[in-house]
C-alpha positions as CSV (number, residue, x, y, z in Angstrom):
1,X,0.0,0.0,0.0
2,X,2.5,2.4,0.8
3,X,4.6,1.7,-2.9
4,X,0.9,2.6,-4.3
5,X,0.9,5.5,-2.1
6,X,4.1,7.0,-2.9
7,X,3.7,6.3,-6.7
8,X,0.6,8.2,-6.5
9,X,2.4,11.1,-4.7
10,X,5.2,11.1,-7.4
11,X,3.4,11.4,-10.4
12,X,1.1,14.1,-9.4
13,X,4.5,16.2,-7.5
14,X,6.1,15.6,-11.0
15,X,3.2,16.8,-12.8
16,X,3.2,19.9,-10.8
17,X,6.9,20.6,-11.0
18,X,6.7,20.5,-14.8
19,X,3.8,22.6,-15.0
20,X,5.3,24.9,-12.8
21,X,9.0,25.2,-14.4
22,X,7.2,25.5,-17.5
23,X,4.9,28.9,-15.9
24,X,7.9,30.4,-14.6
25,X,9.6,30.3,-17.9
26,X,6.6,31.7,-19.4
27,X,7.0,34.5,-16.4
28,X,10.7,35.2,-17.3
29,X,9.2,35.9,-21.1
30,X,6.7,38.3,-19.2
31,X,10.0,39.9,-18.0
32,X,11.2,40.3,-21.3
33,X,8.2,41.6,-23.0
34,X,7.5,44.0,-20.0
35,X,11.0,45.4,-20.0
36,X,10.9,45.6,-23.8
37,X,7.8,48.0,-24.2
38,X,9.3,50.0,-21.1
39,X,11.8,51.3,-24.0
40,X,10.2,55.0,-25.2
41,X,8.1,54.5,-27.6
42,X,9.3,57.2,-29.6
43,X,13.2,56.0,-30.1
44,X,11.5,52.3,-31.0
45,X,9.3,54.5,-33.9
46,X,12.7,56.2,-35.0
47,X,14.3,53.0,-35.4
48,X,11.6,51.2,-37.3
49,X,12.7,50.7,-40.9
50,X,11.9,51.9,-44.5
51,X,11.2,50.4,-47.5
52,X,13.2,52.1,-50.4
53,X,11.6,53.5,-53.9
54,X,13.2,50.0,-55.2
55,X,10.2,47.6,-54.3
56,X,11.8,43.7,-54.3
57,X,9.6,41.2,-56.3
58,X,7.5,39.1,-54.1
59,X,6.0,35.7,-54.8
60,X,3.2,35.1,-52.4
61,X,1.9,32.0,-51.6
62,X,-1.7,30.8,-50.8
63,X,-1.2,26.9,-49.9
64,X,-5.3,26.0,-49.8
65,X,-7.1,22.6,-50.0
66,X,-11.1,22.4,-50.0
67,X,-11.9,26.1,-49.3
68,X,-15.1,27.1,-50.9
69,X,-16.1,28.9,-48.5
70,X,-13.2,31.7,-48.3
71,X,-10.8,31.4,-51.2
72,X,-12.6,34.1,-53.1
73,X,-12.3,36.5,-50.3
74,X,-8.6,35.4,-49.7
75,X,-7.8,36.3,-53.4
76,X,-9.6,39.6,-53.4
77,X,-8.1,40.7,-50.4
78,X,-4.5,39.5,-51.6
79,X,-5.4,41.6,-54.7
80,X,-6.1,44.3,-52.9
81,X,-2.6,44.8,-51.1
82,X,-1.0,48.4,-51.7
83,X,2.6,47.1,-53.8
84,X,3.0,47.4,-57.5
85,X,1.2,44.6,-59.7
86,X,4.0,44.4,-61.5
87,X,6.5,43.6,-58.8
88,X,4.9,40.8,-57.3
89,X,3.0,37.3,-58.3
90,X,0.4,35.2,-56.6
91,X,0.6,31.2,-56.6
92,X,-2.1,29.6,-55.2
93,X,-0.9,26.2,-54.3
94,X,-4.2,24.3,-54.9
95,X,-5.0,20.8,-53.6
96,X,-8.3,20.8,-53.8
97,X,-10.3,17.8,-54.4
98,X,-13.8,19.7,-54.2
99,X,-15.6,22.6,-56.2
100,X,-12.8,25.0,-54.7
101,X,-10.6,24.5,-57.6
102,X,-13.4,25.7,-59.9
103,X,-14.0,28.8,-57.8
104,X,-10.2,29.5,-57.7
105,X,-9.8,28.5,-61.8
106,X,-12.5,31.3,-62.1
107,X,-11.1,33.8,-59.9
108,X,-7.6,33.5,-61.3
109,X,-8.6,34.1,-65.0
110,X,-10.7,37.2,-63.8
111,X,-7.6,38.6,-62.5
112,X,-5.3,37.4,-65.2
113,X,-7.6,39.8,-67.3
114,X,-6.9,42.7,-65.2
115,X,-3.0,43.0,-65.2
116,X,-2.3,40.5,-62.6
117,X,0.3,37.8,-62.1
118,X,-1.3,35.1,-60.5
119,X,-1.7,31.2,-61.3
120,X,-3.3,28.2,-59.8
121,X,-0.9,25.6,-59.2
122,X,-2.7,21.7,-59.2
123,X,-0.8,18.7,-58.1
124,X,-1.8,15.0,-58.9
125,X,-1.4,14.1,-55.0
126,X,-1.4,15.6,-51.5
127,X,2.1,14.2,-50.8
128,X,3.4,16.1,-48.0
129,X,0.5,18.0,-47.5
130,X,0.7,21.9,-46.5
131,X,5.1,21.4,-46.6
132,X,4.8,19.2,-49.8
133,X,3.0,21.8,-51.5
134,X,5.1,24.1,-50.3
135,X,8.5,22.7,-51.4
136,X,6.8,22.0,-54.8
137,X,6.2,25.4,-55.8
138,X,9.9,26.4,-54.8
139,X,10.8,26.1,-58.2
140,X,8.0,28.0,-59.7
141,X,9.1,31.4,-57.1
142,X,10.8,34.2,-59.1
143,X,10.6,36.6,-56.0
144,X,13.6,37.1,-53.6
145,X,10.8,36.6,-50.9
146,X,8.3,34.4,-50.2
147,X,5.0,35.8,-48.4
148,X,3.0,32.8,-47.4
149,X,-0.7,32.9,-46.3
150,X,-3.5,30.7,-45.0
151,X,-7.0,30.3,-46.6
152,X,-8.3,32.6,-43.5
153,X,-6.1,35.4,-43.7
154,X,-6.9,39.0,-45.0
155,X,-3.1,40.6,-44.6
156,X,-4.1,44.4,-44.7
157,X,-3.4,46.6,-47.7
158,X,0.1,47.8,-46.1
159,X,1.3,44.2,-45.3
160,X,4.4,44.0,-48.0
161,X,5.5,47.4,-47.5
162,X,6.0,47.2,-43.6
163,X,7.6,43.7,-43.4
164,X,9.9,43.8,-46.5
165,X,11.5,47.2,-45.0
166,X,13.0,44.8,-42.5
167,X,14.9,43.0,-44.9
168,X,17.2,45.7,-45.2
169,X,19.0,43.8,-42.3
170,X,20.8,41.2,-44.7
171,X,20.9,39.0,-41.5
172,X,17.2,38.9,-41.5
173,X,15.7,36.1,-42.8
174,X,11.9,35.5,-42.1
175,X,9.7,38.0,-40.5
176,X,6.6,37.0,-38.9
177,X,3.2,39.3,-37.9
178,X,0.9,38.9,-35.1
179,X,-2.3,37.6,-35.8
180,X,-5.6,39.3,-35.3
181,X,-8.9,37.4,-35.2
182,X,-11.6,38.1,-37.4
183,X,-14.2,36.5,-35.7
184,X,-13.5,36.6,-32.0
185,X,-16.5,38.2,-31.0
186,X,-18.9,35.4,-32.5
187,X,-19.2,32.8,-29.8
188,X,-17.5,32.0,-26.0
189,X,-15.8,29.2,-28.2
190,X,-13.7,31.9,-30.5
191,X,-13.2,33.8,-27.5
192,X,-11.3,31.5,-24.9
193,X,-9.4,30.9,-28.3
194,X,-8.0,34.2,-28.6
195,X,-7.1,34.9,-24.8
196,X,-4.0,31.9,-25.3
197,X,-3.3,33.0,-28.9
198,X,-2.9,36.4,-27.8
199,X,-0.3,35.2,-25.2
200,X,1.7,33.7,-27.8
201,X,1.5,36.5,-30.2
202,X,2.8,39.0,-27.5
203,X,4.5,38.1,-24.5
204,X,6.0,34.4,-26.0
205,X,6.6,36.4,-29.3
206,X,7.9,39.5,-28.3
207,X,9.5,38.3,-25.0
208,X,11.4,35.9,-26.9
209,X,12.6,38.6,-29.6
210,X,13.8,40.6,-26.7
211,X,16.0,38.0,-25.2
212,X,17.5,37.1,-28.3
213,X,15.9,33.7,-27.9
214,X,14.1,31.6,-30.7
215,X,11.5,32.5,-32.9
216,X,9.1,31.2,-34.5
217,X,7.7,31.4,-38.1
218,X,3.9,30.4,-37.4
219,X,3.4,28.9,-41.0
220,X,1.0,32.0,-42.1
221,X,1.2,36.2,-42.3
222,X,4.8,36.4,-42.5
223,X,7.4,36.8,-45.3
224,X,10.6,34.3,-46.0
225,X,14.0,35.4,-48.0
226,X,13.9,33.0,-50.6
227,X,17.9,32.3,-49.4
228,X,17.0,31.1,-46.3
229,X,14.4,28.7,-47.3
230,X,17.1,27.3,-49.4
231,X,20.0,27.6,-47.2
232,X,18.0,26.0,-44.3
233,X,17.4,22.6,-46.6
234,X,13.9,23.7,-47.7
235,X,10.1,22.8,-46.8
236,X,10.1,18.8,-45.0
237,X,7.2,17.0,-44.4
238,X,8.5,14.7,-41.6
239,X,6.5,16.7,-39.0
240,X,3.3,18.5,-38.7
241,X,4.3,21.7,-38.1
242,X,6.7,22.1,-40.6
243,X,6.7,26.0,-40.2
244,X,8.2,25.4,-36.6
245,X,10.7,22.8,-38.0
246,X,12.0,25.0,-40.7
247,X,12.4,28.1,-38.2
248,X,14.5,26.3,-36.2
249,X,16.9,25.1,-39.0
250,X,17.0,28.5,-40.4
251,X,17.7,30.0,-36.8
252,X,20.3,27.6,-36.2
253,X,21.8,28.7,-39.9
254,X,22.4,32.1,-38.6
255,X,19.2,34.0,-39.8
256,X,17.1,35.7,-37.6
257,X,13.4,36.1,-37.0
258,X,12.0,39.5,-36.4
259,X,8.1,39.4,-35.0
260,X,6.0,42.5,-35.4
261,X,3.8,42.7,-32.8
262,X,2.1,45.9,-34.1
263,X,1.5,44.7,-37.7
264,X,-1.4,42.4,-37.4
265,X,-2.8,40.2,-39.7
266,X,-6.7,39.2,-39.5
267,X,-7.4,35.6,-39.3
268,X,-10.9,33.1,-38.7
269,X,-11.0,31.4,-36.0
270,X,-12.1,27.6,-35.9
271,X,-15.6,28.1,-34.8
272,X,-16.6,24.7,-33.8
273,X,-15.4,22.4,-31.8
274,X,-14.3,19.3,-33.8
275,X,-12.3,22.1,-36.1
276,X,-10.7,23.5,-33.2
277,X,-9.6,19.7,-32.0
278,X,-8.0,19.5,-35.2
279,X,-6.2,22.2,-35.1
280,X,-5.0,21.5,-31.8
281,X,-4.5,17.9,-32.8
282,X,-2.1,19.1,-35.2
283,X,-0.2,22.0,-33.7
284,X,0.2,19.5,-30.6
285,X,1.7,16.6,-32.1
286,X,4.0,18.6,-34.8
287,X,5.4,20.4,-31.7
288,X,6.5,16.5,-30.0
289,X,7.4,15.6,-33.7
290,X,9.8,19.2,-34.2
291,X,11.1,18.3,-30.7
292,X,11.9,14.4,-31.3
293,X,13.7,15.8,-34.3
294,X,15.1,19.1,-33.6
295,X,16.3,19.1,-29.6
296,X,19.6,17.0,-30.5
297,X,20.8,19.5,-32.9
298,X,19.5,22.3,-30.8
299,X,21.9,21.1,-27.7
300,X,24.8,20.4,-30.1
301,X,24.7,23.9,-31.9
302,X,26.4,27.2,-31.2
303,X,23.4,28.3,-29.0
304,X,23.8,30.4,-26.1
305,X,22.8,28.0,-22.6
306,X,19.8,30.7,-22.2
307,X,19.0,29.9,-25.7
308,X,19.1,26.4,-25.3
309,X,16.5,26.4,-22.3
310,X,14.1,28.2,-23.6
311,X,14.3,26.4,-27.4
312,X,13.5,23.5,-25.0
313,X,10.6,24.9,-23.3
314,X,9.1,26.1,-26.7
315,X,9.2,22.7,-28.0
316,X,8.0,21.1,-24.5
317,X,5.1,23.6,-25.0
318,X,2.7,21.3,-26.4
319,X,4.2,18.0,-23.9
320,X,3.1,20.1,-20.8
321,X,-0.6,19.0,-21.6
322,X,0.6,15.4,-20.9
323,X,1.5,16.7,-17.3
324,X,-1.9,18.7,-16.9
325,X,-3.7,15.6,-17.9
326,X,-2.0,13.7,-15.5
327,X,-2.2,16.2,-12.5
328,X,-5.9,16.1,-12.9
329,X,-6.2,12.3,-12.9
330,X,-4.5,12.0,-10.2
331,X,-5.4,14.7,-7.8
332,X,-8.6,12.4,-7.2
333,X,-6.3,9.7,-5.6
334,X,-4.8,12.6,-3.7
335,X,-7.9,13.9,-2.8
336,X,-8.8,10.4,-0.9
337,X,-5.5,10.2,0.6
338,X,-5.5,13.8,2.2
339,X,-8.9,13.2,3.5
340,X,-8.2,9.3,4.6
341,X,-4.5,9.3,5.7
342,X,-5.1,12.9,7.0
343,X,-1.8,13.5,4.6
344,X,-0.6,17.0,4.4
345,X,-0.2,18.8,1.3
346,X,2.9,21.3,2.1
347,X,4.6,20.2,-0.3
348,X,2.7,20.7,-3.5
349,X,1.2,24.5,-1.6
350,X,4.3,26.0,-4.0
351,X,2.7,25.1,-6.5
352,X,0.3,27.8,-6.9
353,X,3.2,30.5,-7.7
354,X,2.9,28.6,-11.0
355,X,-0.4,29.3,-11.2
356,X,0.2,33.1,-10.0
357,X,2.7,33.1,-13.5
358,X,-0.1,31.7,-15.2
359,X,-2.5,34.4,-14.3
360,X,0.7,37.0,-14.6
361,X,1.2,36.3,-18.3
362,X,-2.6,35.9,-19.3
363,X,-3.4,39.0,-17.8
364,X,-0.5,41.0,-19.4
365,X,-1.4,39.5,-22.9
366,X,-5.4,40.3,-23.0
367,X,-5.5,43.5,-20.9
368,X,-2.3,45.3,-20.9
369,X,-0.8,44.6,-24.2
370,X,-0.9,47.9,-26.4
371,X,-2.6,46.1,-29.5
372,X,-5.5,45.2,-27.3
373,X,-9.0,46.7,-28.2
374,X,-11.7,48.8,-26.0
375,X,-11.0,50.5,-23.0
376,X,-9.1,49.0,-19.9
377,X,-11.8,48.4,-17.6
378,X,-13.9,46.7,-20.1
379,X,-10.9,44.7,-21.1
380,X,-10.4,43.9,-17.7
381,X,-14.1,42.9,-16.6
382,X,-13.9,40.7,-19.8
383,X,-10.8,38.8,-18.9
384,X,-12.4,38.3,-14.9
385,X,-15.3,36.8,-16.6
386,X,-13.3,34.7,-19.3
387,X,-10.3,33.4,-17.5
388,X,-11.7,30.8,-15.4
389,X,-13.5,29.7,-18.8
390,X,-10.2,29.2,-20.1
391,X,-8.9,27.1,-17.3
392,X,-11.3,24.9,-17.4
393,X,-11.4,24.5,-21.7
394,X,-7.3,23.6,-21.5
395,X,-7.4,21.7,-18.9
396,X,-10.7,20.2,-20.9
397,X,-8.7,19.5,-23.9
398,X,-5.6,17.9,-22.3
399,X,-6.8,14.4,-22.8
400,X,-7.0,14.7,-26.5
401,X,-3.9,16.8,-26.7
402,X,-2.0,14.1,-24.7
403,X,-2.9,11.7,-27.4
404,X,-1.4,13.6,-30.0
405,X,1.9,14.7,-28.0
406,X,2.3,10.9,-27.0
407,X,1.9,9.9,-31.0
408,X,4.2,12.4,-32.0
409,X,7.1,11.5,-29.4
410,X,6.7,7.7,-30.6
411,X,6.4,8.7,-34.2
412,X,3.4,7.5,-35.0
413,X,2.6,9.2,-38.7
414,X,-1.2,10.4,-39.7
415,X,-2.1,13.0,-42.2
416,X,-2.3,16.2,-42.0
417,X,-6.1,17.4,-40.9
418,X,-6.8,20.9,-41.9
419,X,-8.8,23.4,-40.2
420,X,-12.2,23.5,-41.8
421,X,-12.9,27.4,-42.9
422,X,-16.6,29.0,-42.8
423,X,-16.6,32.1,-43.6
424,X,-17.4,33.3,-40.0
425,X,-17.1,37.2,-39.1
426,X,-20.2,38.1,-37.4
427,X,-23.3,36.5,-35.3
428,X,-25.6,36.4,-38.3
429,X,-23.0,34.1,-40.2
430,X,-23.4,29.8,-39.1
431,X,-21.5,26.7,-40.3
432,X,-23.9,24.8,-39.7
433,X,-25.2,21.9,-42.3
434,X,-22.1,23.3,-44.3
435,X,-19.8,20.6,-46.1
436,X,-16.7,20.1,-44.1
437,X,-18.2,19.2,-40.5
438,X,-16.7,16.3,-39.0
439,X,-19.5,13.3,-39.2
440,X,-17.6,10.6,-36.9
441,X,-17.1,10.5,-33.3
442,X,-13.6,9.4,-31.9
443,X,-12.4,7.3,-28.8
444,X,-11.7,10.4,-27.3
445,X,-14.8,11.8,-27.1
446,X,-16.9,8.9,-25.0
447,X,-13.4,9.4,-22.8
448,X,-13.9,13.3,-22.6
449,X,-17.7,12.1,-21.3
450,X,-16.7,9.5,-18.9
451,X,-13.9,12.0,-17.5
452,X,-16.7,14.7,-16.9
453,X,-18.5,11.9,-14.7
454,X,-15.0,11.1,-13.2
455,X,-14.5,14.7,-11.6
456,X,-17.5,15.4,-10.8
457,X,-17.6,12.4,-8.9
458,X,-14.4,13.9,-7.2
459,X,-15.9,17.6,-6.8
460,X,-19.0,15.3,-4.6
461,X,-16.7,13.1,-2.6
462,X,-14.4,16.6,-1.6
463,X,-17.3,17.8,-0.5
464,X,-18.6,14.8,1.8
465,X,-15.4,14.2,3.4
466,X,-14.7,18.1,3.9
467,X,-11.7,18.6,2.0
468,X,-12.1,21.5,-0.1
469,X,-8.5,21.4,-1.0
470,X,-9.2,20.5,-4.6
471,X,-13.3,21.8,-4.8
472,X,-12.2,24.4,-7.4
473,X,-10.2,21.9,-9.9
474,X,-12.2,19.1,-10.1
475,X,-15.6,21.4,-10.9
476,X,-13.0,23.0,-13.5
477,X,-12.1,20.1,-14.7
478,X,-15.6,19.0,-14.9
479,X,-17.1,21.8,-17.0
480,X,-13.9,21.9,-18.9
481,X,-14.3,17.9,-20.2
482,X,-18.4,18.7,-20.3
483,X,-17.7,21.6,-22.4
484,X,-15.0,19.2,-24.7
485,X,-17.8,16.2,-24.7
486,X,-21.1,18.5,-25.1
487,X,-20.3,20.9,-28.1
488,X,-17.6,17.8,-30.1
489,X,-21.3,16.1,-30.3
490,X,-22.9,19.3,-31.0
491,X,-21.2,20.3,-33.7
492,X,-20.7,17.0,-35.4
493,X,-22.7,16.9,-39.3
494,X,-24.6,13.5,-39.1
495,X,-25.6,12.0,-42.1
């Protein structure tokens, strides 16, 4: 009893000291990005660059499969950018196997009549998906740089012009803008999604630019040197998020990543469940896969120590949900053993300076950070209301990220599932009986169900035996799963 004891007691400590490291990382970023907007604003204007008369060629890039429902508004709005017509071209990398490629075959030629470069580029196969597509159209690029965009992306008209200037730097080879969301507004859903992608897009970017650390080119709304594409060995398909894989290479190259936190680049939002658990699915096992691949050469390489901790943490990002997942199964085993064996819980108290990190960085990000919208007291009521949300959705999607981390460690291949795209700005727009909904239900789900059951079953024995310790997870944890279960069945198109 007592080896089952003590095993018990180990795994949930471990799982707390990982998810603490991991905040207190995320808090020296905070440090970072904090001390970095403390410069005057008015010497970081001044040093913003130009771009010359001498406007570079530009290929951009729109890598779509199966996007009826926005491809026409991504062209026109690509169309639309404020650079010379004659000084750049548009390749839309087409996979399409629906009636998107006659939509985008009829766009193109209306454009081809007006002036433009542009061309829709089919391929007999999806080999190597998004990367595949991507490394086949090298050859077709004439520009010096590559601007690459998703299916959901409307760059503003001044996009070019303010991230080529930075080019200048011959060092400089990928710069990457912060993305804005379209849609945020439409449903609780699209809103807990922006409070983490917000984080990401200004303390992890920005901090991580301020302490010389690694960057990240987040596969969409940035710009590539052509060079360092090359130089870095090119587009590889042996991960899922190649745009994370081929950052690294290139920042281990020598070429540097410059983020622009105050260029932003509107984006949809996945606005229903089983598209956001494929996105997830996909950003969470390519970042195991880029780890498994890329942490040897990261440790070997010229790499500052600082540089190499933090290059770790970024590519542990997405294994921290195994250790939430795990700190939530188990506190109910700890829960019985505090109130049973009248065990103390002293050691694991530290734990909530993690969670006071936690709470640091989110807050920052979606109340302080100068590209947020709306006045501060209505940003701040906002973020009261939606933070405990948020809790409880991660903490809710940690099972089915943990299946995805643990397939990427071991290596375990499966194709690349794309975000379905609606077409969803406002309230009065739906996605419902719309092609792309996902029509079968997974393993995961009747396990997201049965783990709802599971804490709230946790949440009522807490309160019987009068250990209120862990009251506030476990009905977290309960709404989070609920909410995972209730709208992946909800949103489901069945046939």
């Amino acid at each position: 009893m007592s080896f089952l004891i003590n095993l018990i007691f180990s795994v949930y400590t471990l799982a707390l000291i990982v998810i603490t490291i991991y905040c207190l990382m995320q808090l020296h970023l905070l440090y970072k990005y904090k001390r970095f907007h403390r410069q005057n604003e008015s010497q970081r204007a001044s040093q913003e660059p130009v771009l010359h008369a001498q406007f570079p060629f530009v290929t951009i890039q729109l890598p779509i499969f199966n996007e009826m429902y926005v491809v026409e508004r991504l062209v026109d709005n690509i169309m639309a950018l404020d650079y010379p017509k004659d000084r750049f071209e548009v390749h839309i990398l087409d996979d399409s196997t629906d009636e998107t490629v006659e939509i985008t075959r009829k766009k193109v030629e209306d454009y081809k009549t007006r002036g433009f470069n542009i061309v829709q580029v089919r391929r007999t196969n999806r080999k190597g998906y998004k990367a595949g597509a991507l490394k086949d159209g090298m050859p077709l690029v004439k520009g010096e740089f590559i601007a690459i965009f998703d299916a959901d992306f409307l760059p503003k008209p001044d996009f070019l012009k303010k991230t080529l200037a930075h080019f200048e730097n011959e060092n400089v080879g990928v710069v990457q803008t912060r993305w804005e969301h379209l849609n945020e507004s439409y449903s609780l859903l699209t809103r807990l999604q922006a409070l983490q992608l917000n984080v990401h897009f200004s303390v992890e970017q920005q901090g991580r630019r301020a302490g010389n650390y690694l960057l990240q080119f987040n596969g969409t709304a940035g710009v590539w040197r052509r060079q360092t594409i090359e130089d870095a060995g090119g587009w590889e398909a042996d991960t899922l998020t190649e745009d994370l894989d081929l950052s690294i290479r290139a920042q281990l190259r020598g070429w540097k990543i410059v983020y622009l936190e105050d260029v932003g680049s509107p984006a949809e939002l996945p606005a229903e469940m089983n598209g956001l658990k494929s996105q997830q699915f996909r950003w969470m096992k390519g970042g195991a896969e880029t780890a498994r691949k890329m942490l040897p050469a990261i440790w070997r390489s010229h790499l500052s120590p600082g540089q190499k901790i933090h290059a770790t943490l970024q590519l542990f990002g997405s294994t921290v949900f195994v250790f939430v997942f795990l700190m939530g199964v188990f506190s109910v085993p700890v829960l019985y053993l505090i109130g049973e064996w009248k065990l103390g819980t002293d050691l694991m108290n530290w734990a909530f300076v993690g969670f006071l990190a936690f709470l640091a960085v989110q807050y920052v990000a979606n109340v302080e950070a100068p590209s947020r919208d709306g006045g501060y007291l209505r940003r701040l009521l906002k973020f009261v209301f939606l933070f405990p949300l948020f809790l409880a959705l991660s903490m809710g999607l940690s099972l089915h990220n943990t299946v995805a981390v643990t397939q990427g460690w071991l290596g375990k291949r499966t194709a690349f599932i794309r975000t379905p795209k609606f077409n969803i700005q406002s309230l009065r727009d739906t996605f419902q009986r719309r092609n792309y909904l996902a029509s079968k239900i997974s393993w995961t789900t009747f396990m997201e169900g049965a783990l709802m059951i599971y804490f709230l079953g946790a949440a009522w024995l807490g309160w019987q035996m009068h250990t209120f310790s862990f009251l506030l997870l476990h009905v977290l944890l309960a709404l989070g799963y609920g909410t995972i279960f209730f709208y992946t069945l909800r949103h489901l198109r069945f046939r």
